[in-house]
C-alpha positions as CSV (number, residue, x, y, z in Angstrom):
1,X,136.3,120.5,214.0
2,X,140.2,120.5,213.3
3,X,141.1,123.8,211.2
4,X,144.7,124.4,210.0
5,X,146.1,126.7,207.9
6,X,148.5,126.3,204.8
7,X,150.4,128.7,202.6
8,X,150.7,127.8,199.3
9,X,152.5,129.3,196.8
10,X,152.6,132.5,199.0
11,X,149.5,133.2,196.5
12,X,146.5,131.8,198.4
13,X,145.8,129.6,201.6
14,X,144.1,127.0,201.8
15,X,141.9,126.2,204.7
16,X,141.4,122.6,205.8
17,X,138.3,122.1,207.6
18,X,136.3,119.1,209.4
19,X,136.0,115.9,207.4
20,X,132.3,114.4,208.0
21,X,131.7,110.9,208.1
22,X,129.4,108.1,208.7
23,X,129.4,105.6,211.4
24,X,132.0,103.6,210.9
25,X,136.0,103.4,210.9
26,X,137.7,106.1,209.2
27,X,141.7,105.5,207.9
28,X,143.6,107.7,210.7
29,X,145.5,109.1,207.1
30,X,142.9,110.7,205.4
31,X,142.7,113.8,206.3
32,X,146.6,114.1,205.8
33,X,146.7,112.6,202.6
34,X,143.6,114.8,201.6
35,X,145.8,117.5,202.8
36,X,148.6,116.6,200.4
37,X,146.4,116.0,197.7
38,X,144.6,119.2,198.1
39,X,148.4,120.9,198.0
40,X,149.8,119.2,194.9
41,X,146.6,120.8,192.9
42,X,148.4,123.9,193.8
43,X,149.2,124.8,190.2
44,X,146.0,123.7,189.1
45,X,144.7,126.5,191.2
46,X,147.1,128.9,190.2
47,X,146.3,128.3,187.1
48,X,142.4,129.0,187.8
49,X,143.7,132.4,189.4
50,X,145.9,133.2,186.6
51,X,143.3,132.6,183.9
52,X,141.0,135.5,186.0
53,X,142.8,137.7,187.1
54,X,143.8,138.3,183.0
55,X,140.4,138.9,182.8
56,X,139.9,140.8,186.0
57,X,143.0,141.6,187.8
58,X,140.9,142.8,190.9
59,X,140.0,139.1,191.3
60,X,140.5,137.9,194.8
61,X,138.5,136.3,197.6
62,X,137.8,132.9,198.9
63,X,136.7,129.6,197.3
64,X,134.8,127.4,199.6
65,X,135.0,123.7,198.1
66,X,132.7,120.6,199.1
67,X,134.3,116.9,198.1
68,X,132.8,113.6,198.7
69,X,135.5,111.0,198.2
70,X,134.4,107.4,198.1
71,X,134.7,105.0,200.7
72,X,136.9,102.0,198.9
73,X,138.6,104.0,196.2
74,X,140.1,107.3,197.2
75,X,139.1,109.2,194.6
76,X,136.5,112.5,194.7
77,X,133.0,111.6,193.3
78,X,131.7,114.9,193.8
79,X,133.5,118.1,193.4
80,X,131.5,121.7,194.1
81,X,131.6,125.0,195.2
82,X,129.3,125.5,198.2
83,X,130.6,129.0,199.5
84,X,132.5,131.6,197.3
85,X,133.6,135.7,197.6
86,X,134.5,135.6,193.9
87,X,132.1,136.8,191.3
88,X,133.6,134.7,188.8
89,X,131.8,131.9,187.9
90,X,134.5,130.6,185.3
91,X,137.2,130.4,188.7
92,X,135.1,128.8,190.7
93,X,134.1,126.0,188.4
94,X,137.8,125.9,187.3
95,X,138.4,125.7,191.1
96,X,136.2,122.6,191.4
97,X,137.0,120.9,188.3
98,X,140.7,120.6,189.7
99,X,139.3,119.5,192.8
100,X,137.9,116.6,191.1
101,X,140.8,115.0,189.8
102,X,141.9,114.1,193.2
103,X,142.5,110.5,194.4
104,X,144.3,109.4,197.7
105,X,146.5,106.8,197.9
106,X,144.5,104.6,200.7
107,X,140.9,104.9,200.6
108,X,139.4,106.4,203.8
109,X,137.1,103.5,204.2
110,X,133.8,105.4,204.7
111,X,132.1,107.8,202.5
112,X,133.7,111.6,203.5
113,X,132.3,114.9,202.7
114,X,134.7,117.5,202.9
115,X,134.9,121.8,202.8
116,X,138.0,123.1,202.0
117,X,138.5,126.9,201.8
118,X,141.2,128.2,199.3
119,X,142.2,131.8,200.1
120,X,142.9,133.6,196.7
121,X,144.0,137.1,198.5
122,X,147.1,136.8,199.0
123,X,148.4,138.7,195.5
């Protein structure tokens, strides 16, 4: 399991973790591109933040996301939260729902499943 670490924004981080596959050839680029992908939502998920923290300006915690991008297109089928520290429920599906628009530019070429944590502490 490869973990890295990204600033974004100097707002939140966002934690790349293992990509899962099945038994077969995975493009070398995927994670990288997921990487990218995952970093131009950036105002997506500042937006998310922005939108709670008016509600709640004590808002702050993690995000733990779950993606499953298709093997021959690219593009996230499935986009949910499967860990989270914040109480808001509105966030985190806000979180996810900008998740989903994702696509890479070269499909991995196996089904992936992802978890990608997004650090929303830094404020």
């Amino acid at each position: 399991m490869k973990m890295t670490k990204i600033m974004l924004l100097v707002v939140f981080c966002l934690s790349l973790g293992a990509l899962s596959t099945a038994c077969a050839s995975l493009n070398p680029n995927t994670e990288g591109q997921l990487q990218a992908a995952l970093e131009a939502e950036t105002h997506a998920f500042r937006a998310c933040d922005v939108a709670a923290l008016e509600k709640d300006r004590e808002t702050k915690g993690t995000v733990g996301l779950k993606l499953d991008l298709g093997a021959d297109s690219g593009d996230v089928q499935a986009s949910s939260v499967n860990e989270t520290t914040i109480q808001d429920e509105t966030m985190n599906q806000c979180v996810a729902d900008s998740a989903s628009d994702i696509s890479l530019e070269e499909p991995p070429g196996v089904p992936v499943e992802g978890f990608y944590d997004i650090d929303f502490s830094f404020q």
